[in-house]
C-alpha positions as CSV (number, residue, x, y, z in Angstrom):
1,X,14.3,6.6,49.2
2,X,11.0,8.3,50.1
3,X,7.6,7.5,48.6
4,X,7.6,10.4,46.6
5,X,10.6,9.7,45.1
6,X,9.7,6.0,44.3
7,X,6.3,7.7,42.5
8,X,8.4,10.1,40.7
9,X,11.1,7.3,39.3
10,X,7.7,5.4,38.2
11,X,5.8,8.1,36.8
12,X,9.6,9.0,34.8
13,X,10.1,5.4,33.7
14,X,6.7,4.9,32.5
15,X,6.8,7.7,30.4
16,X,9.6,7.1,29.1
17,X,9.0,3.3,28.6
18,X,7.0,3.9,24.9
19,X,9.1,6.4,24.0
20,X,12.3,3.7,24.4
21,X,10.3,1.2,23.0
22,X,9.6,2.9,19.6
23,X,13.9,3.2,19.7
24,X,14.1,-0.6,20.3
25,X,12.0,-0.8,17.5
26,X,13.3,1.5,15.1
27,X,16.7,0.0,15.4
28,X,15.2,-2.9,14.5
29,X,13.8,-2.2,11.3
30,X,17.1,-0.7,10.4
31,X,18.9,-3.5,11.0
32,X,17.1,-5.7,9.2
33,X,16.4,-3.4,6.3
34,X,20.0,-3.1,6.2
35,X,20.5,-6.6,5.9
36,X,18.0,-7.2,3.3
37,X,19.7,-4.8,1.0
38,X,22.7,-6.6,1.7
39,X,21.3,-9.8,0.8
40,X,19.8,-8.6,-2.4
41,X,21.8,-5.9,-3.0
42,X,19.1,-3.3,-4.0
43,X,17.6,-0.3,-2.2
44,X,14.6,-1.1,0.4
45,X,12.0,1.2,0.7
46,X,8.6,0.9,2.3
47,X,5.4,2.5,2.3
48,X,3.8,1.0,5.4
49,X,0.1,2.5,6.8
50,X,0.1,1.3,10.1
51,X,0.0,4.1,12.8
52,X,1.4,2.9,15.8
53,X,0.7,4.2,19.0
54,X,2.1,5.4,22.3
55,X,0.7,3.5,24.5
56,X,0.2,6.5,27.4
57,X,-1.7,8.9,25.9
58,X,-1.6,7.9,21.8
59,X,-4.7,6.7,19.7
60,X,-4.5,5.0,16.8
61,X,-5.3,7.4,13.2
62,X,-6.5,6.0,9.7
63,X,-3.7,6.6,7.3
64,X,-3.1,6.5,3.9
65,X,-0.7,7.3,0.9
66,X,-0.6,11.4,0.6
67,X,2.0,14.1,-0.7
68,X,4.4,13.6,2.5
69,X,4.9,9.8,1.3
70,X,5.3,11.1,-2.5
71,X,7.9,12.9,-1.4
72,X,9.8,11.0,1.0
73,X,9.4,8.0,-2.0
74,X,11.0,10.4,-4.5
75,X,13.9,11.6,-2.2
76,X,14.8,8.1,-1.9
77,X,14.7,7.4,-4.9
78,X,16.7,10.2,-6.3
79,X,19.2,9.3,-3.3
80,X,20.0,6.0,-5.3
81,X,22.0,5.0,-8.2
82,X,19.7,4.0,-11.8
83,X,21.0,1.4,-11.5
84,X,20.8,0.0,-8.2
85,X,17.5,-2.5,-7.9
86,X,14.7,-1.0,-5.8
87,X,12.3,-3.4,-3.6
88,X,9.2,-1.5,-2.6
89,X,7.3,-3.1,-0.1
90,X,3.4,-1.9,0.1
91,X,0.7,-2.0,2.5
92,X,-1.8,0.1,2.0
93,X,-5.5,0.9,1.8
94,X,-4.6,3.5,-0.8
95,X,-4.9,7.1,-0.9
96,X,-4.5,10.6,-2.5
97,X,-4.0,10.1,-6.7
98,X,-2.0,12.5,-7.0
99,X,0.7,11.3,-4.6
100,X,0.4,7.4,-5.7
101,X,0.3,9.3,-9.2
102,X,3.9,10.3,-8.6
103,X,5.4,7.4,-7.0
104,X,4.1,4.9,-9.9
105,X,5.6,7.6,-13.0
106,X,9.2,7.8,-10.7
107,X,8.9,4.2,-11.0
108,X,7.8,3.6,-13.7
109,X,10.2,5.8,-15.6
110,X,13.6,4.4,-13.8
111,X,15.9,2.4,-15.8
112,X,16.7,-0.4,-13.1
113,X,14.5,-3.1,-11.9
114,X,11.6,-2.1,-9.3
115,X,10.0,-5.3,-7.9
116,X,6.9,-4.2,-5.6
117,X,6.6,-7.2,-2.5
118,X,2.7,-7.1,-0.9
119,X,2.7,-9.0,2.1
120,X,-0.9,-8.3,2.7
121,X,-2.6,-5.5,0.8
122,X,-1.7,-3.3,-1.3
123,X,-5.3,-1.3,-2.5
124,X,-6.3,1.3,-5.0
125,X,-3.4,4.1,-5.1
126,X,-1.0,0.8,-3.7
127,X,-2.2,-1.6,-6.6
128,X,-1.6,2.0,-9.0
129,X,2.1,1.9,-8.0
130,X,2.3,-1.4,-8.5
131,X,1.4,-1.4,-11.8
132,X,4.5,0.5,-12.4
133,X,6.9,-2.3,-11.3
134,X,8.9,-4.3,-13.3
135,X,8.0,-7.3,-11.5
136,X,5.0,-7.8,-8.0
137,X,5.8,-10.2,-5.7
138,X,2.8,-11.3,-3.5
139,X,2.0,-13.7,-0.5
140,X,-0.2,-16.5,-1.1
141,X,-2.8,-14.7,0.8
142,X,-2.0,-10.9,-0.6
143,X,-4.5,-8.4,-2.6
144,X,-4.3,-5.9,-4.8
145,X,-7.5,-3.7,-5.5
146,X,-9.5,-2.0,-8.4
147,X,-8.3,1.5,-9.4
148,X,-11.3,3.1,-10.2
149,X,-11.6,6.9,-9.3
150,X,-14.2,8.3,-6.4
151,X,-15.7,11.3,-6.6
152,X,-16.2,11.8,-2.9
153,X,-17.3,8.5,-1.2
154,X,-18.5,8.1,-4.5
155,X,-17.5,5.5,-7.2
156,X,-16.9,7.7,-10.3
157,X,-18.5,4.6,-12.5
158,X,-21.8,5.0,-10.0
159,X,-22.1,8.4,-10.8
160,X,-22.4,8.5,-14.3
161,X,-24.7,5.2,-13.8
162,X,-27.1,7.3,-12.2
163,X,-27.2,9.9,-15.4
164,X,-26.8,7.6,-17.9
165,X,-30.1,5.9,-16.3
166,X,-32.6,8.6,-15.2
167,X,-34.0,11.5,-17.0
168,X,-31.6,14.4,-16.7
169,X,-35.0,16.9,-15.8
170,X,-35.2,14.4,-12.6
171,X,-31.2,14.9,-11.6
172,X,-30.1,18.1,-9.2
173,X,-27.1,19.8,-10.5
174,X,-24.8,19.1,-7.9
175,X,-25.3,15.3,-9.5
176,X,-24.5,16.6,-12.8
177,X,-21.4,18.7,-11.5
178,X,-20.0,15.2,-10.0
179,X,-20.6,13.4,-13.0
180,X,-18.9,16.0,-14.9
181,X,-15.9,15.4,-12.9
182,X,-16.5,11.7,-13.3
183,X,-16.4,11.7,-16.8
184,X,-13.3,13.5,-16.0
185,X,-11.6,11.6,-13.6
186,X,-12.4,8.2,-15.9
187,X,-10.5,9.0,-18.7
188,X,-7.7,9.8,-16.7
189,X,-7.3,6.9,-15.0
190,X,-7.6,4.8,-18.1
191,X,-4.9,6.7,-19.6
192,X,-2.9,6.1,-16.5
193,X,-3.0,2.6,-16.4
194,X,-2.5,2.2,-19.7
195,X,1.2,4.3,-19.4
196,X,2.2,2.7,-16.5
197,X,0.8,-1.4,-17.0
198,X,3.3,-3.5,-19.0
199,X,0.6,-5.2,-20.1
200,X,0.6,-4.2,-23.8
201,X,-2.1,-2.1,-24.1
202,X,-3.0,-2.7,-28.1
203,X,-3.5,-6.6,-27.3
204,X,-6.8,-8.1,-25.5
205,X,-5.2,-8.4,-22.3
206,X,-4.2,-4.8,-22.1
207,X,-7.3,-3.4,-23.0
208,X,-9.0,-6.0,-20.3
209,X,-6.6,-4.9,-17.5
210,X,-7.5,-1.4,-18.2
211,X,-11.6,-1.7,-18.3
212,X,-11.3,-3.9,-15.3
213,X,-9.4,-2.0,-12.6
214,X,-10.4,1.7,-13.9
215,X,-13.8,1.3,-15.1
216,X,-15.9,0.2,-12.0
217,X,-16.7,-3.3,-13.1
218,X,-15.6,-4.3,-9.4
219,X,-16.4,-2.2,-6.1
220,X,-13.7,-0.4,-4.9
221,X,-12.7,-2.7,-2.0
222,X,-13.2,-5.5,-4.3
223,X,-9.8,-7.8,-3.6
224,X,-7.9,-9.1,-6.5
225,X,-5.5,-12.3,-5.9
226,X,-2.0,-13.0,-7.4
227,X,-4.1,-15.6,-9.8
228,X,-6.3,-12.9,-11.2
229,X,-3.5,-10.7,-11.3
230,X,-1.8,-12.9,-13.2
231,X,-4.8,-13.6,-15.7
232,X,-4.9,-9.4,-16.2
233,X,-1.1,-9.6,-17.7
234,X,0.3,-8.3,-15.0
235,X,4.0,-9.8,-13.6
236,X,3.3,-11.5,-10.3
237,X,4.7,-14.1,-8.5
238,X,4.2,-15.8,-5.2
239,X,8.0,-16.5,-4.0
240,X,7.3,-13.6,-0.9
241,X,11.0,-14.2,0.5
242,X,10.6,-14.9,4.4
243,X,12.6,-11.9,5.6
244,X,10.3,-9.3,4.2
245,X,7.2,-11.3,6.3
246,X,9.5,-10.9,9.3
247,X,9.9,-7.2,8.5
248,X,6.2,-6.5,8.2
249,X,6.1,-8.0,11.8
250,X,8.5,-4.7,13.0
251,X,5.5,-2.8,12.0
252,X,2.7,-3.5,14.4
253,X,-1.3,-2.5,14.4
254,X,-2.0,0.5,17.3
255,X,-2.3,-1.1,20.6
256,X,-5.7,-2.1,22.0
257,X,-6.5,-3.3,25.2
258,X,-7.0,-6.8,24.0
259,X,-6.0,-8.0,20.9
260,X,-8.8,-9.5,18.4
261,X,-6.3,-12.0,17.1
262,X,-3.9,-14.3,19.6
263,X,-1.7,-17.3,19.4
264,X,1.5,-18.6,20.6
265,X,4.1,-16.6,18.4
266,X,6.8,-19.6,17.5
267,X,6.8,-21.3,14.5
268,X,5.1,-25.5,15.0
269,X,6.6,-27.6,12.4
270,X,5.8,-31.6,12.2
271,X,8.0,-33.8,14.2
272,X,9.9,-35.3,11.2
273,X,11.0,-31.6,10.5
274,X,12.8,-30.4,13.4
């Protein structure tokens, strides 16, 4: 075999080689999706913002929930019996309102059990979604986030702030026009938290939950554990079952040249335990 036939076999196999390995890896998550549903005998879907990467000529993009998930949520959900149990699994930084919009009323209006899992985050739009669950299972070390509509990069509850506090002859219009919307965008939210939260929204608790993840009392980023979850009236636990950790591990961060975070990937249990 001639050297240029060894560099064209190597410049083949390495372009292939990401290619393969997003197979390997997609088969995978299949399996073990497959076997998850077996085990609980539900329908697994997950909404997963991690963009990974071919490592040849990819680079990494930000993502987040938008119309493509909505729909690909609400085809599989339509592709599944009422009464079959769905597990959601979230991780997400949150995204579009009128996509998470949608996936939390499909949810929220299906007669069998939705339980949301959030291995690790699970922010504004995610947390929206989640409030449509019948139950929200999260790790010890999960979040949820406020809910609170932005008006740009913009907190909605800044906005009008900024009006309710300064002479209105000192404020431009385009100020005015956004608080306008703000005003706007406020009430909606609180109305849809209150549909989809089974919290009961007449008792203290309700009306808490709803001032405290729509109103801008928090920033937006602000994280919110299972405890004070729990404390809002919503329905979470902590039990994360293992196998939906190990899942979470088929869907890695983009590649970088050196990792931020290493360790020796096998469990260490005391010596009285193995």
């Amino acid at each position: 075999m001639s050297v240029s036939e060894i560099f064209w076999l190597f410049f083949i196999l390495v372009t292939l080689q990401p290619a393969l390995k997003q197979r390997l890896l997609d088969a995978s998550r299949a399996r073990m999706i497959a076997s998850i549903e077996r085990q609980r005998g539900s329908r697994v879907i997950l909404l997963v913002h991690r963009q990974e990467t071919m490592s040849l000529l990819g680079f990494p993009l930000m993502r987040f929930i938008d119309i493509q998930d909505s729909e690909a949520v609400l085809r599989a959900l339509d592709l599944t019996d009422p009464a079959i149990p769905i597990d959601l699994v979230l991780h997400t930084p949150g995204g579009l309102a009128l996509a998470a919009s949608q996936i939390a009323r499909a949810i929220h209006r299906r007669p069998g059990k939705v339980t949301v899992f959030v291995p690790h985050y699970a922010m504004s739009g995610g947390t929206l979604i989640a409030l449509a669950a019948d139950a929200i299972v999260m790790s010890p070390h999960a979040v949820l986030g406020p809910v609170d509509p932005q008006i740009g990069t913009n907190s909605a509850a800044s906005i009008l702030t900024v009006v309710r506090d300064k002479p209105i002859q000192e404020i431009d219009d385009q100020t005015l026009i956004w608080a306008d919307q703000a005003r706007k965008a406020l009430e909606q939210i609180r109305e849809l938290v209150r549909e989809l939260s089974a919290a009961d929204r007449d008792t203290e608790t309700g009306r808490r939950l709803v001032e405290l993840l729509s109103e801008g009392h928090f920033t937006h980023d602000y994280p919110i554990t299972a405890g004070v979850a729990r404390d809002l009236g919503l329905p979470v636990s902590e039990d994360m079952p293992p196998d939906f950790m190990r899942l979470m591990g088929l869907y890695p961060q983009p590649t970088r040249q050196r990792p931020a975070v290493e360790f020796i990937p096998s469990p260490y249990r005391k010596a009285d335990e193995r």
